[in-house]
LUMZARO-218651 format. One record per residue (C-alpha): x negated, y negated, z; residue number from 1. Coordinates in Angstrom, 1 decimal, always signed. Example, Ala and Ser with C-alpha at 12.3 -4.5 7.8 and 13.67 -1.06 7.14 Angstrom:
2
<pt xx="-12.3" yy="+4.5" zz="+7.8" n="1"/>
<pt xx="-13.7" yy="+1.1" zz="+7.1" n="2"/>
***
This chain:
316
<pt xx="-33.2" yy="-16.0" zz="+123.4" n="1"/>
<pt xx="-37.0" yy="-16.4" zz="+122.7" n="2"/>
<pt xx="-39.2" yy="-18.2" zz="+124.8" n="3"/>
<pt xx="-42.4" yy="-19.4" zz="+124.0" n="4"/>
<pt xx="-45.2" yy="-19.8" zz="+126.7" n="5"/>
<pt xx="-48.5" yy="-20.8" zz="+126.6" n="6"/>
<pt xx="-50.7" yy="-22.3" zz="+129.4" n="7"/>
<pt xx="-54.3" yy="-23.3" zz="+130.3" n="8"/>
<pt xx="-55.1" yy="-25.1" zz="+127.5" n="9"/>
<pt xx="-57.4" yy="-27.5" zz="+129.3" n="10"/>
<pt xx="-58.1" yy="-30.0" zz="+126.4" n="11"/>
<pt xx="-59.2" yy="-27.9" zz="+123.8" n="12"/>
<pt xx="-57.1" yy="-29.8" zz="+120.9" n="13"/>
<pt xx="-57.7" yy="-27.6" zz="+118.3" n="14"/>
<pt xx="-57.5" yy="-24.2" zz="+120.2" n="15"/>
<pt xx="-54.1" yy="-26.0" zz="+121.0" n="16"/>
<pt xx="-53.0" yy="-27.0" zz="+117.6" n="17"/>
<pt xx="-53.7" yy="-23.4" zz="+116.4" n="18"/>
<pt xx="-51.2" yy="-22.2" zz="+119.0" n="19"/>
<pt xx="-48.5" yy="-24.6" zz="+118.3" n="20"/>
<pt xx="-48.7" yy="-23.8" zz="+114.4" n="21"/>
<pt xx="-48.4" yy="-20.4" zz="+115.3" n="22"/>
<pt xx="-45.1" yy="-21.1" zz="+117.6" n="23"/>
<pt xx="-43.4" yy="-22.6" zz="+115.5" n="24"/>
<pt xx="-43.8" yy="-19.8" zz="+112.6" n="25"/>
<pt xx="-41.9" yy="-17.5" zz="+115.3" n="26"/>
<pt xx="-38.8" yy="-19.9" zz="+116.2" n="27"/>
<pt xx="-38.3" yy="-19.9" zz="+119.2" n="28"/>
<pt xx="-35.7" yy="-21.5" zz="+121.2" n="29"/>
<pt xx="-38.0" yy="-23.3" zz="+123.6" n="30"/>
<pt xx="-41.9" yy="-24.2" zz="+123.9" n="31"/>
<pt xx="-43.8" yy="-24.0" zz="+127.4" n="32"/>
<pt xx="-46.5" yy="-25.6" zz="+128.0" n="33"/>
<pt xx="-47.8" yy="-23.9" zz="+131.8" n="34"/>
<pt xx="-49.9" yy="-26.1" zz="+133.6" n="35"/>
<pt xx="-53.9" yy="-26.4" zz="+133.4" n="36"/>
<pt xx="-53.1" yy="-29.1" zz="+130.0" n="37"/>
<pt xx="-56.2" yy="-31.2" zz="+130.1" n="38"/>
<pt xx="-59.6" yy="-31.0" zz="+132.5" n="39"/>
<pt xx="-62.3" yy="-29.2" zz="+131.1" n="40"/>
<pt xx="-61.9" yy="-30.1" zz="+127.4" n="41"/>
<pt xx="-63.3" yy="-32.9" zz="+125.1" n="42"/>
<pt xx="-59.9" yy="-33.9" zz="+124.1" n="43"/>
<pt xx="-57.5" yy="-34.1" zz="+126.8" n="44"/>
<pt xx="-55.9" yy="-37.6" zz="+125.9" n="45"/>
<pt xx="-54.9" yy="-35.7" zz="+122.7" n="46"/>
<pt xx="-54.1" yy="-32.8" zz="+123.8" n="47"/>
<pt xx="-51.5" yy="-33.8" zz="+126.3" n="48"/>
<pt xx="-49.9" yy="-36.1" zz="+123.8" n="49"/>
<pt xx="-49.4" yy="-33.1" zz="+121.9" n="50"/>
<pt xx="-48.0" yy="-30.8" zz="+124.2" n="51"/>
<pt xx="-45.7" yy="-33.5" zz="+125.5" n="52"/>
<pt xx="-44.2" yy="-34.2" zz="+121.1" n="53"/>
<pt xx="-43.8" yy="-30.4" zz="+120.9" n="54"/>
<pt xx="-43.0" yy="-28.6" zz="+123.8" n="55"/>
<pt xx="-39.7" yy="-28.5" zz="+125.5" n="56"/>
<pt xx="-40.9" yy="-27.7" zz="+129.0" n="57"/>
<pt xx="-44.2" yy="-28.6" zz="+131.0" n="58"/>
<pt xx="-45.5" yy="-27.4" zz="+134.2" n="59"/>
<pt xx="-48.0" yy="-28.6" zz="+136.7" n="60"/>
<pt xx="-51.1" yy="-26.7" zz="+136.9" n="61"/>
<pt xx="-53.9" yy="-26.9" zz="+139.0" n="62"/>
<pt xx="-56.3" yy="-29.1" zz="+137.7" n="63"/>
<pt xx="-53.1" yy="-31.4" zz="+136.5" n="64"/>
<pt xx="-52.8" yy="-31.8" zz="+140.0" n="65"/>
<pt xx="-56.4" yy="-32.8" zz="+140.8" n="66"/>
<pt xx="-56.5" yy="-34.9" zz="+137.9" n="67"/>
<pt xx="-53.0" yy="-36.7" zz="+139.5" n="68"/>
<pt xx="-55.0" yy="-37.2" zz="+142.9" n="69"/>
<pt xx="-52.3" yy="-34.9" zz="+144.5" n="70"/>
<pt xx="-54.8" yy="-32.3" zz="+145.9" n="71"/>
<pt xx="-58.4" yy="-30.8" zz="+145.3" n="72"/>
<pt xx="-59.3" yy="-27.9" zz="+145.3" n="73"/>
<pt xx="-63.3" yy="-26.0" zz="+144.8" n="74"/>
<pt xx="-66.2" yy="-27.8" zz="+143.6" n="75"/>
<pt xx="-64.1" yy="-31.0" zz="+142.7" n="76"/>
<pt xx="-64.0" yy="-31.8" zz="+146.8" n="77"/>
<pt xx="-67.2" yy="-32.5" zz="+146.4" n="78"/>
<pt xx="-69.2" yy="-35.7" zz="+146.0" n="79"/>
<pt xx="-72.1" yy="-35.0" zz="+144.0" n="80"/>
<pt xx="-71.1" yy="-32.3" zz="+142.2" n="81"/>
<pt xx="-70.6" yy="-32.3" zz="+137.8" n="82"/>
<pt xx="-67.3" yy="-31.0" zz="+138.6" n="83"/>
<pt xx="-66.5" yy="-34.6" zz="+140.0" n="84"/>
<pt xx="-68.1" yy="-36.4" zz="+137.2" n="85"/>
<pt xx="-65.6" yy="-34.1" zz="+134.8" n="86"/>
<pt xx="-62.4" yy="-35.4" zz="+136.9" n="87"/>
<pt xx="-63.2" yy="-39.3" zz="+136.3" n="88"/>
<pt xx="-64.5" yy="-38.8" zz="+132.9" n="89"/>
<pt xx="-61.3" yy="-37.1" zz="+132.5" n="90"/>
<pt xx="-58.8" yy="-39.3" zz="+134.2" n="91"/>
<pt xx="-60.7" yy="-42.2" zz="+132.1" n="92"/>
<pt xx="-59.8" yy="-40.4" zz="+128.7" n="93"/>
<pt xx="-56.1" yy="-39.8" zz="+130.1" n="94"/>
<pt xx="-55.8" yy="-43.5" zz="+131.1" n="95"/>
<pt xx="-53.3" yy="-44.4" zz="+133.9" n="96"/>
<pt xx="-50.1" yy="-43.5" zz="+132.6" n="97"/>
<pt xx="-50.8" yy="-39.5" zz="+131.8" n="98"/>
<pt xx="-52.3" yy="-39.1" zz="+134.7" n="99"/>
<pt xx="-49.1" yy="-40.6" zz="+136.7" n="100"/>
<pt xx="-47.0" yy="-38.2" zz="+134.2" n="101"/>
<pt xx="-48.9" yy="-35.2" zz="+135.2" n="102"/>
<pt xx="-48.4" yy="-35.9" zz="+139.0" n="103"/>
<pt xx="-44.8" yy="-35.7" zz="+138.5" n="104"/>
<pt xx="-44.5" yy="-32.1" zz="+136.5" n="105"/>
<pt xx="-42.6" yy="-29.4" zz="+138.2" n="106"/>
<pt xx="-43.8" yy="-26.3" zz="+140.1" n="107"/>
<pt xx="-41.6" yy="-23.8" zz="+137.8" n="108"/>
<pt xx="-38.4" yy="-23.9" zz="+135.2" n="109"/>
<pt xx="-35.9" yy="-20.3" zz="+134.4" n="110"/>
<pt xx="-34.3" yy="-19.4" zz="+131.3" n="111"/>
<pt xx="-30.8" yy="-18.0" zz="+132.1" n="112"/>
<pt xx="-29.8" yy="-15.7" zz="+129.0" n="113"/>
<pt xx="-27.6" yy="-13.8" zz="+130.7" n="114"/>
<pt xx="-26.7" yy="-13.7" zz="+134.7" n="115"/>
<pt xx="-29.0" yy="-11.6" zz="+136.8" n="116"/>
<pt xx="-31.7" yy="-11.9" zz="+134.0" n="117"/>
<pt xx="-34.0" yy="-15.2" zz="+134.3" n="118"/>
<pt xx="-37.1" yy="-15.4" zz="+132.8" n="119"/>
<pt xx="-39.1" yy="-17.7" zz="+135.5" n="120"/>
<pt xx="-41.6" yy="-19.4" zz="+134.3" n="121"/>
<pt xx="-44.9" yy="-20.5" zz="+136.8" n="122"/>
<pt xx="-48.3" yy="-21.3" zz="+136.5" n="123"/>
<pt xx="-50.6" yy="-19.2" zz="+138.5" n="124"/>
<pt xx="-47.8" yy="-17.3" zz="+140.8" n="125"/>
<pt xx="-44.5" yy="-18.2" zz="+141.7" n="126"/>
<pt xx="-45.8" yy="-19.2" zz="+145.6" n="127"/>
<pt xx="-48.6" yy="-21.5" zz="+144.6" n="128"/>
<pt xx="-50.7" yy="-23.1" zz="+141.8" n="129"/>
<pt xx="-54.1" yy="-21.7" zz="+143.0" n="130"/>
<pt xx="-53.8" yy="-17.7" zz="+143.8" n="131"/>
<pt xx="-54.5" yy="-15.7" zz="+140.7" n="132"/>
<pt xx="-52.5" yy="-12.6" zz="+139.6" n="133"/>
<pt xx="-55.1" yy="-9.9" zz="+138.8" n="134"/>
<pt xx="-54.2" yy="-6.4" zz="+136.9" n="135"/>
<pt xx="-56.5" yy="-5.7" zz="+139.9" n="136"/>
<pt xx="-53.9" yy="-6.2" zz="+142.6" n="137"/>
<pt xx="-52.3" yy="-4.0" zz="+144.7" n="138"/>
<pt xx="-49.0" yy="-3.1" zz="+144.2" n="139"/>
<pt xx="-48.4" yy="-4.5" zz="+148.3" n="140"/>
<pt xx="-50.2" yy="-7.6" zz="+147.4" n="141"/>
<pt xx="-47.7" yy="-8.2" zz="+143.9" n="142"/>
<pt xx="-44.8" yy="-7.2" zz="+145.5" n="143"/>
<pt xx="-45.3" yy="-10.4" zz="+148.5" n="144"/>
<pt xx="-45.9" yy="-12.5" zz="+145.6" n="145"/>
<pt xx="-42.9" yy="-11.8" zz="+143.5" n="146"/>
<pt xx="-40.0" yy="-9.7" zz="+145.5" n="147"/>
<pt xx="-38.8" yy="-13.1" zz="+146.3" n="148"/>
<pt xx="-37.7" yy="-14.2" zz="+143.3" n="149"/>
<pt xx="-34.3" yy="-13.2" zz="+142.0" n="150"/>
<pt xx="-35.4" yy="-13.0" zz="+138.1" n="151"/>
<pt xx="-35.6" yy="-10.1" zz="+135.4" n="152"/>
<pt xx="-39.0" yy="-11.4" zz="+134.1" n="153"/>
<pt xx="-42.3" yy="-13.9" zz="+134.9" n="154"/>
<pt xx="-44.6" yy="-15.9" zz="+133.1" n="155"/>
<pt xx="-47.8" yy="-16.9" zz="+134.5" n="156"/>
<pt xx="-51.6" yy="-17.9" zz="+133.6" n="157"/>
<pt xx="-53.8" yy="-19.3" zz="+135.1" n="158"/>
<pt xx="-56.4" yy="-16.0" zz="+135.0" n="159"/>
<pt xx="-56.6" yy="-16.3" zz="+131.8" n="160"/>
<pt xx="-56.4" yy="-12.9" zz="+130.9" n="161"/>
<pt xx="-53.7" yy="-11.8" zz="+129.4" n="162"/>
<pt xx="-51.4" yy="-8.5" zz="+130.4" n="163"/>
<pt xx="-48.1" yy="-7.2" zz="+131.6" n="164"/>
<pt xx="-47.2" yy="-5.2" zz="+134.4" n="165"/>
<pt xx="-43.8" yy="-3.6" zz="+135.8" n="166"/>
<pt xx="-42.9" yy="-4.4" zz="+139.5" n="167"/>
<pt xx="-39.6" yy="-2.1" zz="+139.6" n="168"/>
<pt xx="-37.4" yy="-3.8" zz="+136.9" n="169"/>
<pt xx="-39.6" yy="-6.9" zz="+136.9" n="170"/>
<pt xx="-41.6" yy="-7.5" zz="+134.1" n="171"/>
<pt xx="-45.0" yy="-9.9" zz="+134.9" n="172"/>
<pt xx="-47.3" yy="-11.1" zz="+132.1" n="173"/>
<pt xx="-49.5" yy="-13.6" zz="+132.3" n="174"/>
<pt xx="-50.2" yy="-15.3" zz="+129.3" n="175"/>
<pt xx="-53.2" yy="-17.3" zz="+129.1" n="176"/>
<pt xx="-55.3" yy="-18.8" zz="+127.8" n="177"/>
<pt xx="-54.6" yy="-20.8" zz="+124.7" n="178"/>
<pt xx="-57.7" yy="-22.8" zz="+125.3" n="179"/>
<pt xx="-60.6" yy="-21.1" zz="+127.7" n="180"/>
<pt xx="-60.0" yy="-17.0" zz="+127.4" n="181"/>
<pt xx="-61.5" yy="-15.1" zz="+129.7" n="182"/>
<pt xx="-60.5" yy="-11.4" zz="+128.2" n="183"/>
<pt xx="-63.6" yy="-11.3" zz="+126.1" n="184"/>
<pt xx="-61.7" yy="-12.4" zz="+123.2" n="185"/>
<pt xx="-62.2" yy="-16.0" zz="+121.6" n="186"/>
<pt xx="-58.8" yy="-16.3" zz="+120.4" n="187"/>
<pt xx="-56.5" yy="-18.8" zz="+122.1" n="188"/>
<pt xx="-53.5" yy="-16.6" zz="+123.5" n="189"/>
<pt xx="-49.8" yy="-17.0" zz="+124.1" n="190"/>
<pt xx="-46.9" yy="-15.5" zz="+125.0" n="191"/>
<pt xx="-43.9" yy="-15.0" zz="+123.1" n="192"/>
<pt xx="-40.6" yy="-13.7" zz="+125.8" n="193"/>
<pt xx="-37.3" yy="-12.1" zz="+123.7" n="194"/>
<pt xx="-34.1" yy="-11.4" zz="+125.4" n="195"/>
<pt xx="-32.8" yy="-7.9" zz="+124.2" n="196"/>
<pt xx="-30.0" yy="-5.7" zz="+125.7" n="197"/>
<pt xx="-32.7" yy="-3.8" zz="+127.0" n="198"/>
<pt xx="-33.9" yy="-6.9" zz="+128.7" n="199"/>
<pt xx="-37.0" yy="-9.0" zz="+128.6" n="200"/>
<pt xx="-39.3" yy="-7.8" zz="+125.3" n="201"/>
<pt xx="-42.8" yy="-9.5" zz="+126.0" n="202"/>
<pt xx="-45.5" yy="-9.8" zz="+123.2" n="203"/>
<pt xx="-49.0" yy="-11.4" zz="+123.0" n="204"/>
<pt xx="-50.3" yy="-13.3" zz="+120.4" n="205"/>
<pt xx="-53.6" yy="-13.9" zz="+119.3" n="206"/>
<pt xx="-54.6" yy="-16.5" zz="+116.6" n="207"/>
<pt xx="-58.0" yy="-18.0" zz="+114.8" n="208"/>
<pt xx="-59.5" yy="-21.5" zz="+116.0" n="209"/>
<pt xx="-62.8" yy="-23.3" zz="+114.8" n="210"/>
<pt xx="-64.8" yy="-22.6" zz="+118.1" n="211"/>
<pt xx="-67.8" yy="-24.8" zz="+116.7" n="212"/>
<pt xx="-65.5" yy="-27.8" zz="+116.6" n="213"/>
<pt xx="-64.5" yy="-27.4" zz="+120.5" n="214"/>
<pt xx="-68.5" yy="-26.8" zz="+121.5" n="215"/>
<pt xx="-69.3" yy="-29.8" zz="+119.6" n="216"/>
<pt xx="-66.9" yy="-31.7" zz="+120.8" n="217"/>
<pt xx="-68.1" yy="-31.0" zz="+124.4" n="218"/>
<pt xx="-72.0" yy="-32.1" zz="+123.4" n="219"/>
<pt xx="-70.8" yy="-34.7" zz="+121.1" n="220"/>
<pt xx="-68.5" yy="-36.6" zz="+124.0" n="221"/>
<pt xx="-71.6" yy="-36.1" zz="+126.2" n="222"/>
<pt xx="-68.4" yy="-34.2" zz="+128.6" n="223"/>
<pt xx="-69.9" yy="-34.1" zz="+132.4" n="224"/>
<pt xx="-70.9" yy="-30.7" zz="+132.6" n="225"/>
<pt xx="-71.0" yy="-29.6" zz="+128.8" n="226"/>
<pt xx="-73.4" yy="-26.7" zz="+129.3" n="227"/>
<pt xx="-71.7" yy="-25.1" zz="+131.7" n="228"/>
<pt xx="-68.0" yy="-25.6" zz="+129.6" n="229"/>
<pt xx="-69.5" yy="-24.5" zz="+126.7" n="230"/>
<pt xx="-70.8" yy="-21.2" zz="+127.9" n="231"/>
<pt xx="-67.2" yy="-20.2" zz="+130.0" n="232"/>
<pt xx="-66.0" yy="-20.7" zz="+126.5" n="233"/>
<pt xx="-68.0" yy="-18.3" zz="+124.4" n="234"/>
<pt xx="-68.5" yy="-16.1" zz="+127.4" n="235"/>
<pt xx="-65.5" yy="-15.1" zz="+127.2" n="236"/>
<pt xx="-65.2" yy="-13.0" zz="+130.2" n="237"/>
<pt xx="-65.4" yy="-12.5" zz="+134.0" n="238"/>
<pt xx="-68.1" yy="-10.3" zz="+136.0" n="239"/>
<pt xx="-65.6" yy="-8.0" zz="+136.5" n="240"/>
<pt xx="-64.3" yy="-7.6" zz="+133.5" n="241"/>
<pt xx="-64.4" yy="-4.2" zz="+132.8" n="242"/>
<pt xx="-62.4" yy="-3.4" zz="+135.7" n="243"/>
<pt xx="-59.6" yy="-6.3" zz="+135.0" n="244"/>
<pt xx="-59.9" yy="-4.4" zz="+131.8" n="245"/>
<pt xx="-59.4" yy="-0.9" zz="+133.0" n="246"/>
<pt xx="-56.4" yy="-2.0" zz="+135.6" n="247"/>
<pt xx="-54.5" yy="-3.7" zz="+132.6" n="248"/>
<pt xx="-54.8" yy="-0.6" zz="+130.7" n="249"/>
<pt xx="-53.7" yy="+1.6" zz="+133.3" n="250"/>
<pt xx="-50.4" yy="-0.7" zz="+133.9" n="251"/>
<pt xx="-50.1" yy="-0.6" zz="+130.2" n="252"/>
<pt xx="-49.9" yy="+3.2" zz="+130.5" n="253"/>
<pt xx="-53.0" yy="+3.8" zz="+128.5" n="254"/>
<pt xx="-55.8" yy="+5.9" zz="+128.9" n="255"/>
<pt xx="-58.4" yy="+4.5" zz="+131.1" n="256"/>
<pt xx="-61.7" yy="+3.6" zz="+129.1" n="257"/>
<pt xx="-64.9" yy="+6.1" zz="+129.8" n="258"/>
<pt xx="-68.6" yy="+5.7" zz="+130.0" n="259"/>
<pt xx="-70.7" yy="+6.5" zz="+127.0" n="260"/>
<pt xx="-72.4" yy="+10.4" zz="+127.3" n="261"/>
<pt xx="-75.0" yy="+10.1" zz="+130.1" n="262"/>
<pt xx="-74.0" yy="+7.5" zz="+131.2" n="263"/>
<pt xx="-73.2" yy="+7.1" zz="+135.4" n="264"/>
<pt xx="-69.5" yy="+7.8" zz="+136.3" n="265"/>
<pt xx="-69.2" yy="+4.5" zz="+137.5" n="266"/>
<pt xx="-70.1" yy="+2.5" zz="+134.9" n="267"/>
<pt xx="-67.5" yy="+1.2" zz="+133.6" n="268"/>
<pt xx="-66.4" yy="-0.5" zz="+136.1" n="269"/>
<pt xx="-70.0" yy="-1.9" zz="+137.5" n="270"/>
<pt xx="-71.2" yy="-3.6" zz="+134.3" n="271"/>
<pt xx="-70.4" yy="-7.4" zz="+133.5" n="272"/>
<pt xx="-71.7" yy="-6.9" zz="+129.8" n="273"/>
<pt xx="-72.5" yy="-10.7" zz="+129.6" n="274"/>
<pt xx="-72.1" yy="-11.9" zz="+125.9" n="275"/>
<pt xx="-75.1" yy="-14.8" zz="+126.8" n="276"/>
<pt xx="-77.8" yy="-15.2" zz="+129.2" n="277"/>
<pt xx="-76.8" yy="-16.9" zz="+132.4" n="278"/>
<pt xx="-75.7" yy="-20.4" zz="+132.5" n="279"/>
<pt xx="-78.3" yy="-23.4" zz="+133.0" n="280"/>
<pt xx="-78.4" yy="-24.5" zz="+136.2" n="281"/>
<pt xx="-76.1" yy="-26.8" zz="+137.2" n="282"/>
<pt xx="-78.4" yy="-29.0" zz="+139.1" n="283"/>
<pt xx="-80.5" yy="-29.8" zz="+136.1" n="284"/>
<pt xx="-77.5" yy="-29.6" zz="+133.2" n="285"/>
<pt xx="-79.7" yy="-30.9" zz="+129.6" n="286"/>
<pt xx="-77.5" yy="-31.9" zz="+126.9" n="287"/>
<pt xx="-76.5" yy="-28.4" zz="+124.2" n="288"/>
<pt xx="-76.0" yy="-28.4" zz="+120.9" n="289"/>
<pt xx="-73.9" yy="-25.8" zz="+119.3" n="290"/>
<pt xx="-76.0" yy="-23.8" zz="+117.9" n="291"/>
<pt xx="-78.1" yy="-23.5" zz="+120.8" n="292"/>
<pt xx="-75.5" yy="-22.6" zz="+122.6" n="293"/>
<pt xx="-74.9" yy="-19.2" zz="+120.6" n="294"/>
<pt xx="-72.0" yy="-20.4" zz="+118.7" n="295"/>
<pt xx="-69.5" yy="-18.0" zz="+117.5" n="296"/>
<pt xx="-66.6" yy="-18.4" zz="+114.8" n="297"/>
<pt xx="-63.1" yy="-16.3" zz="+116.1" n="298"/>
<pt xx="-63.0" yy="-12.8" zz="+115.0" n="299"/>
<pt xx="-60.1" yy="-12.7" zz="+113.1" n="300"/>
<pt xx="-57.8" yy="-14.7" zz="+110.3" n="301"/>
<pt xx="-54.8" yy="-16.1" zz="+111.2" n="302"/>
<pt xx="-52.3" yy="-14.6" zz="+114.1" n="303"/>
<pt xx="-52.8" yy="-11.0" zz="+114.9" n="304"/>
<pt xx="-51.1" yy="-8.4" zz="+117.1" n="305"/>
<pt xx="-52.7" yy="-5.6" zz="+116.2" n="306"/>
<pt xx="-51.9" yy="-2.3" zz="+118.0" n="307"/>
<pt xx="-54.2" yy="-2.0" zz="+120.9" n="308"/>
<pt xx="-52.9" yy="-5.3" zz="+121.6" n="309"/>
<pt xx="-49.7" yy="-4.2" zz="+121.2" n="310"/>
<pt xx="-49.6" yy="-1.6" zz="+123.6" n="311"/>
<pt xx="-52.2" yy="-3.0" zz="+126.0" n="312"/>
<pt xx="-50.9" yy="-6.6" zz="+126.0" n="313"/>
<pt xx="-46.8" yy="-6.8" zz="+125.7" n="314"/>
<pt xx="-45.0" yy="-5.3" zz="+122.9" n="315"/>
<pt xx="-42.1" yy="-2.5" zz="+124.5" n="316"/>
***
């Protein structure tokens, strides 16, 4: 059995197109689409109406929930905030009936190739839709999230920052994002899950977009919040990154990364390395072009898993 997962593709339609081309090249037996399918990008209406013609499963995310009116959570509680001008421009692009459809997604689905070997499938954790599953964790703090669950193997995003970890015979990954990455790679992400006699084989896959059309877009649609977006997308990364970075390696069994000669002990762990200067204030957002906003093409041509990935991000 192989299982296809992607998630958080928050209505970048051609991030998600590359991802579903590349899917289908693999064959797998079922596409995933989990959670997070439409806030945030210039084309959710699209977007979900693509997911929906080629996938085989869909789960709720958060923001699919806040978009459904089922719950908020963060900056969208709030009145006067972009974020809330973002969730009505959104809902309005959605019209009435995907938003309704959203609200009505499930929490989870499993994949049953053999008995005592399910392949769960979430979006953020298997307890909630909001708590993220950081390489970062603590082993005590995993374990409460997952020992619960009688399954072999778990899919997750929501971080979007893609890695795999071992909690005793449990294999995690979390496989996002095929449309905002946060690893400090552009390339959308996905997760590919084979059933072997060994048991669960995970691999992630990496593949080329056209980032200047999904910048664009953003500035083009006049998007609430477009300067913001558009930075979290070519930014690629979290403060922290070099210690989600390090912690992924180290689960991965790889040797942790060091500091440059001279350089403080500590360093690699302390610096955010920032791709672009902070983001404009969100108080006084000004519409961005895309090359203003330090556009950037994807790396690399076509899919790739090339071996760092390999061994960092999935392949056993």
């Amino acid at each position: 059995m192989r299982v296809a997962i992607l998630a958080d593709i928050h209505g970048n339609l051609p991030a998600c197109e590359a991802v579903i081309d590349d899917i289908k090249k693999q064959s797998p037996d079922a596409i995933v689409a989990a959670g997070d399918l439409a806030l945030r990008g210039a084309w959710p209406k699209e977007t979900c109406d693509l997911l929906f013609s080629e996938c085989d499963g869909l789960l709720m995310g958060n923001t699919d929930c806040y978009l459904a009116g089922r719950y908020l959570g963060g900056a969208y509680r709030e009145r006067d905030h972009w974020k809330t001008d973002l969730l009505e421009w959104t809902r309005a692009q959605l019209g009435e009936a995907r938003v309704k459809e959203l609200g009505t997604l499930p929490f989870s689905l499993r994949y049953s190739p053999r008995k005592g070997q399910d392949l769960f499938v979430c979006h953020a954790n298997p307890r909630n839709l909001e708590d993220s599953v950081e390489p970062t964790m603590s082993e005590e703090s995993a374990r409460a999230l997952f020992n619960h669950l009688d399954a072999a193997a778990v899919a997750f995003g929501h971080l979007h920052f893609p890695y795999r970890r071992r909690l005793g015979r449990m294999v995690i990954a979390d496989v996002a994002s095929a449309g905002i990455p946060r690893d400090g790679d552009l390339r959308p992400a996905w997760g590919l899950f084979t059933f072997t006699p060994k048991g669960w084989r995970v691999q992630i896959r990496r593949v080329r977009y056209p980032v200047r059309r999904a910048t664009q877009a953003l500035t083009d649609k006049k998007v609430p919040g477009a300067p913001l977006l558009i930075h979290k997308m070519i930014e690629a990364r979290y403060r922290n990154h070099n210690a989600l970075l390090e912690a992924a390696r180290r689960h991965s069994g790889l040797p942790l990364l060091r500091p440059p000669p001279g350089a403080p002990a500590n360093i690699a762990s302390s610096l955010p390395a920032p791709l672009l200067p902070p983001p404009p204030n969100p108080q006084g957002l000004e519409p961005m072009t895309a090359e203003s906003s330090g556009e950037h093409e994807s790396p690399s041509t076509g899919a790739t898993v090339d071996d760092a990935e390999r061994d960092l991000l999935g392949e056993e």
